[in-house]
Backbone bond lengths (Angstrom), bond angles and torsions (degrees), N, CA, C in turn:
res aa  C-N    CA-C-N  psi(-1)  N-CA   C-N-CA  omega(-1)  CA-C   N-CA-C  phi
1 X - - - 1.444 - - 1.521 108.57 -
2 X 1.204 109.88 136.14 1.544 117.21 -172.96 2.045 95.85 -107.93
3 X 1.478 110.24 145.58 1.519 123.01 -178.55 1.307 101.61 -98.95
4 X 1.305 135.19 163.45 1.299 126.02 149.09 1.704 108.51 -159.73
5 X 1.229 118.00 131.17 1.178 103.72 173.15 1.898 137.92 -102.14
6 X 0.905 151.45 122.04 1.135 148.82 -162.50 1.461 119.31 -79.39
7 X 1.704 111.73 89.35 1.363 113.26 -173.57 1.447 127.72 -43.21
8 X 1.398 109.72 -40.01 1.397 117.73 -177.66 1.675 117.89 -54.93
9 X 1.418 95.11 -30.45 1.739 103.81 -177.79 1.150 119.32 -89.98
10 X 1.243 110.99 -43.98 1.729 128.66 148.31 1.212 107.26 24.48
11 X 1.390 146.33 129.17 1.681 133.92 147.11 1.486 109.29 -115.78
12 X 1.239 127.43 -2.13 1.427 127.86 174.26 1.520 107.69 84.49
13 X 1.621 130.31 0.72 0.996 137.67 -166.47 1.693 110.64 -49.15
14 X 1.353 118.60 -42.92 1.566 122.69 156.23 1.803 91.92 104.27
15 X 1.744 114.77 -4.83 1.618 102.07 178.64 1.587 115.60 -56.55
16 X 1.445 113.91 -34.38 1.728 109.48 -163.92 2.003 95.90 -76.77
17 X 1.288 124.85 -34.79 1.114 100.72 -178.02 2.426 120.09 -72.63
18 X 1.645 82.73 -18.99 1.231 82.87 -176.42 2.201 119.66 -66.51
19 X 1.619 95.60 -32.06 0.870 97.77 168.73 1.530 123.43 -88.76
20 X 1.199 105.21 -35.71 1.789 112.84 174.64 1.949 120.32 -89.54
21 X 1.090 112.28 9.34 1.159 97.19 -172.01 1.808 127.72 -20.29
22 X 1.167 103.25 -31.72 1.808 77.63 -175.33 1.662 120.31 -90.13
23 X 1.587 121.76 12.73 1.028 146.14 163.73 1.582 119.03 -82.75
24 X 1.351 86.48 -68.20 2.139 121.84 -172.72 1.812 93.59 -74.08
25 X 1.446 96.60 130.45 1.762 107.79 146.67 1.581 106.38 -134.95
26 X 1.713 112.83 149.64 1.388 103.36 177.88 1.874 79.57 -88.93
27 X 1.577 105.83 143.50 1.497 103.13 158.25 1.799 105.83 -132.06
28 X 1.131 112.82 130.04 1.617 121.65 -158.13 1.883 110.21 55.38
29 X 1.636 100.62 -103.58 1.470 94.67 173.87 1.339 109.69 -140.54
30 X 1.451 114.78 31.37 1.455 134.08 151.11 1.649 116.75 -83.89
31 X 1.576 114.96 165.47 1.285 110.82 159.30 1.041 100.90 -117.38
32 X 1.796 123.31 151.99 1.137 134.17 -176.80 1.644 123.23 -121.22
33 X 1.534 135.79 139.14 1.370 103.30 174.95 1.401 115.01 -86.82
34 X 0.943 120.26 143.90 1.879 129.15 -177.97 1.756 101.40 -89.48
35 X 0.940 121.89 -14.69 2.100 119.27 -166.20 1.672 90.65 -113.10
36 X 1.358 107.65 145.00 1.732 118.67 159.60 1.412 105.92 -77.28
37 X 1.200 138.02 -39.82 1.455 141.55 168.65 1.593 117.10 -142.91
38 X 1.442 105.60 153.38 1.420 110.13 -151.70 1.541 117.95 -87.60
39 X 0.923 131.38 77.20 1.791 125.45 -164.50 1.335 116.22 -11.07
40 X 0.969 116.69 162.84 1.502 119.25 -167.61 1.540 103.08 -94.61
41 X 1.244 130.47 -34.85 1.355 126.33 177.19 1.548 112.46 -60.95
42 X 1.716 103.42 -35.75 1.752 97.27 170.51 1.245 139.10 -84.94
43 X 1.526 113.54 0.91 1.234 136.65 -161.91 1.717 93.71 -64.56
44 X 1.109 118.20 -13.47 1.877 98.89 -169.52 2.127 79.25 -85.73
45 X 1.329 105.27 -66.48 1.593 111.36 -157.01 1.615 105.09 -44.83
46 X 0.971 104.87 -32.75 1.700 115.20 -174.20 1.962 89.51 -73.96
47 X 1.039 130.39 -58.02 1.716 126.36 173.84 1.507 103.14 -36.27
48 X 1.236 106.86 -50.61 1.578 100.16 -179.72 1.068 121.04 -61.64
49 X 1.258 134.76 -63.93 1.104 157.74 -147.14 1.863 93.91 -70.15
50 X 1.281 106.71 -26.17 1.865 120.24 176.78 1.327 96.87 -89.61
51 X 0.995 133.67 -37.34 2.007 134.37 -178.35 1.644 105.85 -70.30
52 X 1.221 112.54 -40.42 1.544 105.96 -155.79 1.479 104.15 -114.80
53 X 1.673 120.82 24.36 1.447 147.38 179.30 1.349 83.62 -65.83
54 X 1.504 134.06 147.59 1.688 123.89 171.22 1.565 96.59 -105.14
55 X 1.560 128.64 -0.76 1.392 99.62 -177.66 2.070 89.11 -154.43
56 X 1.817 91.09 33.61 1.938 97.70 155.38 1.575 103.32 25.19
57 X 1.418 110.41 68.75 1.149 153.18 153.62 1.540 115.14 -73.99
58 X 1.594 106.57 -48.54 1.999 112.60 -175.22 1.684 88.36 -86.32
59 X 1.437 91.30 137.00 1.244 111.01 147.26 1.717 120.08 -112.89
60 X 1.677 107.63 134.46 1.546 97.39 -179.96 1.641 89.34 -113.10
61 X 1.635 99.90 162.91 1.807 132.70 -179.83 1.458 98.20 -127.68
């Protein structure tokens, strides 16, 4: 599964890195993904972290 986040929608809110850190970085007052693809053990926390986005910013592949 590939992460990606959509700057434009972005709010800097900092929830996807709090729950996803090894995916999610806040960088300035964007979030960024740090991995080219998402490990398979994190693939549930990384789902979350895309569900409970308040303005579905992550896109998952």
């Amino acid at each position: 599964m590939k992460a990606k986040v959509d700057a434009d929608t972005c709010i800097g809110c900092g929830l996807c890195e709090s729950t996803c850190p090894e995916v999610f970085k806040m960088e300035g007052d964007k979030a960024i993904v740090i991995v080219n693809m998402v490990p398979k053990n994190i693939e549930d926390t990384c789902r979350k972290a895309c569900d409970e986005c308040p303005v579905t910013a992550i896109i998952l592949s």
